[in-house]
C-alpha positions as CSV (number, residue, x, y, z in Angstrom):
1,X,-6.1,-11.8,7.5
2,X,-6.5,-8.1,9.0
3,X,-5.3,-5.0,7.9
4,X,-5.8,-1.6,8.4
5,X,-5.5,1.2,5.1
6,X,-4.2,4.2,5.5
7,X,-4.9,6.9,2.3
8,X,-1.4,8.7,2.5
9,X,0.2,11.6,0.3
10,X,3.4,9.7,1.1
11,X,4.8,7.4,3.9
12,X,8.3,5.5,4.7
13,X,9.5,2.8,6.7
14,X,13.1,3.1,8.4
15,X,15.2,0.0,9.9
16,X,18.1,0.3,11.5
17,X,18.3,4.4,10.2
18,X,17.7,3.6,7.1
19,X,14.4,3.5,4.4
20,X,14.2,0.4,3.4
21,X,10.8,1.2,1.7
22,X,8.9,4.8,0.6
23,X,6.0,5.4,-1.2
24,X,4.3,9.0,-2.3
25,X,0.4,8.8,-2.9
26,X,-1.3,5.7,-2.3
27,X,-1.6,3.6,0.7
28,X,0.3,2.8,4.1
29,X,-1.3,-1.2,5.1
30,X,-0.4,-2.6,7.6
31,X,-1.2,-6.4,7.6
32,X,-1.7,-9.1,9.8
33,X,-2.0,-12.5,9.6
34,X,-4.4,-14.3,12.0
35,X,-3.8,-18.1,13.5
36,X,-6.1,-20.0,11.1
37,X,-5.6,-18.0,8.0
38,X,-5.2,-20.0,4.4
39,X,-3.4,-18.7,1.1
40,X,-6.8,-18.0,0.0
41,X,-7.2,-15.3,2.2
42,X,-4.0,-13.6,1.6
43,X,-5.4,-13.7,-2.1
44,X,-9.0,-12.3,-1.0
45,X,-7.0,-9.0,0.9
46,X,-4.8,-8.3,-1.7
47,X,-7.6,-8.0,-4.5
48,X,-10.2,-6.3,-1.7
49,X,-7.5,-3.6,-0.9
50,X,-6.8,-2.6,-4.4
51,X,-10.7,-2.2,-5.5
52,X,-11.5,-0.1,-2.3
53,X,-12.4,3.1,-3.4
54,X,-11.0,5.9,-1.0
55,X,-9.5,8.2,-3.3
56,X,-11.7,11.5,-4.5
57,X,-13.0,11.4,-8.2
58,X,-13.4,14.9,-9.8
59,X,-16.5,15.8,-7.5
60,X,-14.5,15.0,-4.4
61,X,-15.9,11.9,-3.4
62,X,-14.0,9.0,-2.3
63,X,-15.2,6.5,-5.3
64,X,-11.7,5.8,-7.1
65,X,-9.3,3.0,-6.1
66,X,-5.8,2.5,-5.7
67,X,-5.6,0.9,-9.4
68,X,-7.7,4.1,-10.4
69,X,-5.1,7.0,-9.6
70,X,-1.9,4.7,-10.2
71,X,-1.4,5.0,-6.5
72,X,1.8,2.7,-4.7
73,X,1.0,0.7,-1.5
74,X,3.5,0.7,1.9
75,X,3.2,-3.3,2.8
76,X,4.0,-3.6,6.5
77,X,3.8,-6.6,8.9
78,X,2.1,-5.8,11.9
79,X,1.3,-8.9,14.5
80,X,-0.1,-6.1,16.5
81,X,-3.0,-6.0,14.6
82,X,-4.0,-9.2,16.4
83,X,-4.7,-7.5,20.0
84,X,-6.7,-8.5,22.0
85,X,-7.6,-5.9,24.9
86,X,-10.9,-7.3,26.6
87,X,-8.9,-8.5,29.5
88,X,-6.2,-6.4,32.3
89,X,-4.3,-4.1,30.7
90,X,-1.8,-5.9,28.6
91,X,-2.4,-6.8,25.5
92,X,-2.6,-10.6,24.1
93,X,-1.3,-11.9,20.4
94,X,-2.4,-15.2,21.1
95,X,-5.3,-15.1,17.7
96,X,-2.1,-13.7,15.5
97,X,-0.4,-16.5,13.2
98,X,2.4,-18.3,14.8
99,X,5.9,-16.1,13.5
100,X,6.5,-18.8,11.0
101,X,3.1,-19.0,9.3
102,X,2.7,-15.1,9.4
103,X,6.2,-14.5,7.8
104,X,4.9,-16.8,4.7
105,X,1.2,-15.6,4.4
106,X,2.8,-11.6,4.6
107,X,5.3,-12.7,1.2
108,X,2.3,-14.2,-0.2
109,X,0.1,-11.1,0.4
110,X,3.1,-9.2,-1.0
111,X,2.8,-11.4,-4.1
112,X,0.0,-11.2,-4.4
113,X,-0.7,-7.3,-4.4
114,X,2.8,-7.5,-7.1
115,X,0.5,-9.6,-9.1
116,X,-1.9,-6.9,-9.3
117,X,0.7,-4.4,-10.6
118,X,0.3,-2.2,-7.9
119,X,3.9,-0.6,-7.1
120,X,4.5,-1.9,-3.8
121,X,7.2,-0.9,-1.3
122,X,7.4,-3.1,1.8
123,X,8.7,-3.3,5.4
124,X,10.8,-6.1,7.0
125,X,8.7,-8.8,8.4
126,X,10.0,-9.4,12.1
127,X,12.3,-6.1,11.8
128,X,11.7,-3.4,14.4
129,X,10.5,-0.4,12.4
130,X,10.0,3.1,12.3
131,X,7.2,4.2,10.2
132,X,6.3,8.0,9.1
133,X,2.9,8.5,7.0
134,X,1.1,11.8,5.8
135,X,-2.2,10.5,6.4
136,X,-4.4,12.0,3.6
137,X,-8.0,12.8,4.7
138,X,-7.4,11.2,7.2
139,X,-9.1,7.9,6.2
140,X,-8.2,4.9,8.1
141,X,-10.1,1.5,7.7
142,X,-9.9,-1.7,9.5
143,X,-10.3,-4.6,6.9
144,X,-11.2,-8.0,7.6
145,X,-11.2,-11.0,5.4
């Protein structure tokens, strides 16, 4: 699975005009699942995510977790993640889990960050949606598993 973090002061997602989902400090991810991914991956991001440390401790260093400061996490499906740009200048999804397979590893990763009791707000898998962050930092990472 991919996902990119996003360390936010706070950050919504809108469908249709309307928040479905809003968190304040913590962090916006945006997850993807990739064709060949397993359960045990979904597992692996969800418990990689919540140890990262990219909050500041009392010296200002990023070396506190999400679990650390009590912090929420945005969950958002985002096939787009999956891009692949080497070639022309459209975009191919072809490496991104088929709609059915990402749909079920995206509610497992959801479960799976639940089972960590982070706070979680989430997005609508599938949904077109409008997200708004306030990018703390900014600090931005690409995460692979």
């Amino acid at each position: 699975m991919r996902a990119l973090i996003q360390r936010v002061s706070e950050a919504a997602v809108r469908v249709d005009g309307e928040v479905i989902g809003q968190i304040g400090q913590g962090m916006l991810v945006l997850v993807c699942a990739m064709d060949g991914d397993t359960d045990d991956k979904a597992a692996k991001l969800a418990a990689k995510l919540s140890k990262v440390r990219i909050f500041a401790d009392e010296d200002g260093r990023m070396n506190k977790s999400l679990m650390d400061i009590g912090g929420s996490a945005l969950v958002v499906s985002q096939f787009t993640l999956a891009a692949d740009t080497s070639r022309g200048n459209r975009p191919g999804f072809s490496s991104a889990a088929r709609p059915d397979e990402g749909e079920r590893l995206y509610e497992l990763f959801k479960s799976e960050v639940q089972n960590l009791n982070i706070p979680m707000a989430c997005g609508k898998f599938g949904a077109d949606m409008k997200v708004s962050l306030i990018n703390d930092g900014p600090v931005t990472i690409w995460m692979d598993v």
